[in-house]
N, C-alpha and C positions, 0 to 999 in steps of 0.2 A: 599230397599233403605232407608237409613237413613239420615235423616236430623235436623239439633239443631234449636230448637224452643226457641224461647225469649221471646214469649211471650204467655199467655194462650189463650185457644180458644175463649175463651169470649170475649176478646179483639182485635181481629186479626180485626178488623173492625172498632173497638170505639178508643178514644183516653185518656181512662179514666187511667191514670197513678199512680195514690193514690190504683186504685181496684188493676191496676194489677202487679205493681213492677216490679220485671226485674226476677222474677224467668227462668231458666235455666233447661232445661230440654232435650230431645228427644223422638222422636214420629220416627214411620214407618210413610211415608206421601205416601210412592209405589203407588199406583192407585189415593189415592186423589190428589196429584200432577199434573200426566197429565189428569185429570181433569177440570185442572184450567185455562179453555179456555174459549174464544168465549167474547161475550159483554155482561154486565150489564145494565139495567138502572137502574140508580141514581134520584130517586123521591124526588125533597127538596121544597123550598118554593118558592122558586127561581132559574134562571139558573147563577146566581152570589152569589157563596157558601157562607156559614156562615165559618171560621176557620175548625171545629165540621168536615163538611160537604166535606171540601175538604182535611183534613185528610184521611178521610173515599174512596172518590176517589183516594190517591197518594197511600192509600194503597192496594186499587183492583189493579190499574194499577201496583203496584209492583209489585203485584202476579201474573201478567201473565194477566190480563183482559181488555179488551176497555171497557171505561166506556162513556155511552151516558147519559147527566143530561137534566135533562126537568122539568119545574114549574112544580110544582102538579094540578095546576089549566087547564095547555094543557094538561094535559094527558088523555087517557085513556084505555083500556081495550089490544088492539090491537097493544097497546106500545110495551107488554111483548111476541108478537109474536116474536120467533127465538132467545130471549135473553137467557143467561145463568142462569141469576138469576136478579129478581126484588129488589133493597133497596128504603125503604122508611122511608126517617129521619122524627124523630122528627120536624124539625122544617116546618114540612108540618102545614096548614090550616085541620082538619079532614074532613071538609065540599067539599075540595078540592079533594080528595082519597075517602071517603066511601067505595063501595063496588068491584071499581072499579079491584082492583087485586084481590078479592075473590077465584074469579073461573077458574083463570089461569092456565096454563099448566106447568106452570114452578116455580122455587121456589121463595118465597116473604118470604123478611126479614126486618121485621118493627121493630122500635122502638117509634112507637107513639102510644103510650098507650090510645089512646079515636079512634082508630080506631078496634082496638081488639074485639071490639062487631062488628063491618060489618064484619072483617073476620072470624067470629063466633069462636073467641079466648074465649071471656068470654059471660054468658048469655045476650038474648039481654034486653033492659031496666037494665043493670046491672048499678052500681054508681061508682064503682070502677076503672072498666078497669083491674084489676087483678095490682092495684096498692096500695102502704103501703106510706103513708103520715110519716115524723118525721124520718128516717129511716139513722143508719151511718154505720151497722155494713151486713156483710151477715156473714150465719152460713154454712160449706163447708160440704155437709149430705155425698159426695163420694170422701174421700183426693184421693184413688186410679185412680181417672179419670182425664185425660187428662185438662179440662179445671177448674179442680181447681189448674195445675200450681203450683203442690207441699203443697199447705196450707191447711191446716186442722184445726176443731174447728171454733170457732166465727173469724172474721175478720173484723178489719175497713176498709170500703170503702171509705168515705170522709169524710173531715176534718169539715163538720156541716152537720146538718142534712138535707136527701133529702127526696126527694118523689121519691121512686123504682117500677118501673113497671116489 
């Protein structure tokens, strides 16, 4: 089965529109598709979204998923029992997460980068997070894959400079 993707993989989740453009493409999605079951939790700061955060929800639910959102401060470990997949935004507290989806059963997809050391992303005592301060450009190392969405060579990301985790 074939299906037209609009937008790259990287994106299917974030709402960052400068990274990802409107590139045009197609993908085989056959198995990954009916896949795309079952519930999410949505780990934020809050159970009243940031914009960021409820993008990120309309677009699980578009895909076919119930999404259940919970503070990051109630949650924990036993949340992610029978979920499809764990997201944990940014705009969590870290102190609030730590280590708490570590050792789950099921997949966790963070983008808060000062939690990346509890999920042993980067070393622990690391300074970074596996993060680049000053940063506008990404450089595409595989144009032939799927989630660089046709572009190749260096790329602007956004229009000033960010901090890239």
């Amino acid at each position: 089965m074939k299906r037209r993707i609009l937008v790259p993989a990287l994106c299917i989740l974030a709402s960052f529109n400068t990274a990802c453009g409107s590139s045009d493409f197609t993908e085989d999605v056959g198995e990954v598709e009916s896949a795309l079951t079952g519930t999410v939790l949505l780990v934020a700061s809050s159970t009243t979204l940031s914009s960021a955060d409820n993008a990120v929800r309309n677009r699980l639910q578009g895909l076919g998923f119930t999404v259940q959102v919970k503070a990051a401060s109630a949650t924990t470990s036993a949340d992610a029992t029978g979920k499809a997949l764990v997201v944990v935004s940014s705009t969590v507290s870290p102190s609030n997460v730590g280590t708490k989806f570590r050792d789950v059963t099921v997949p966790v997809l963070t983008w808060e980068a000062e939690i990346y050391d509890d999920m042993q992303l980067t070393p622990a005592g690391s300074t970074n997070f596996g993060t680049r301060s000053s940063q506008r450009n990404l450089t595409i190392t595989s144009p032939g894959h799927p989630m660089a969405a046709g572009l190749s060579g260096t790329v602007v990301a956004t229009s000033s400079t960010r901090n890239f985790s």
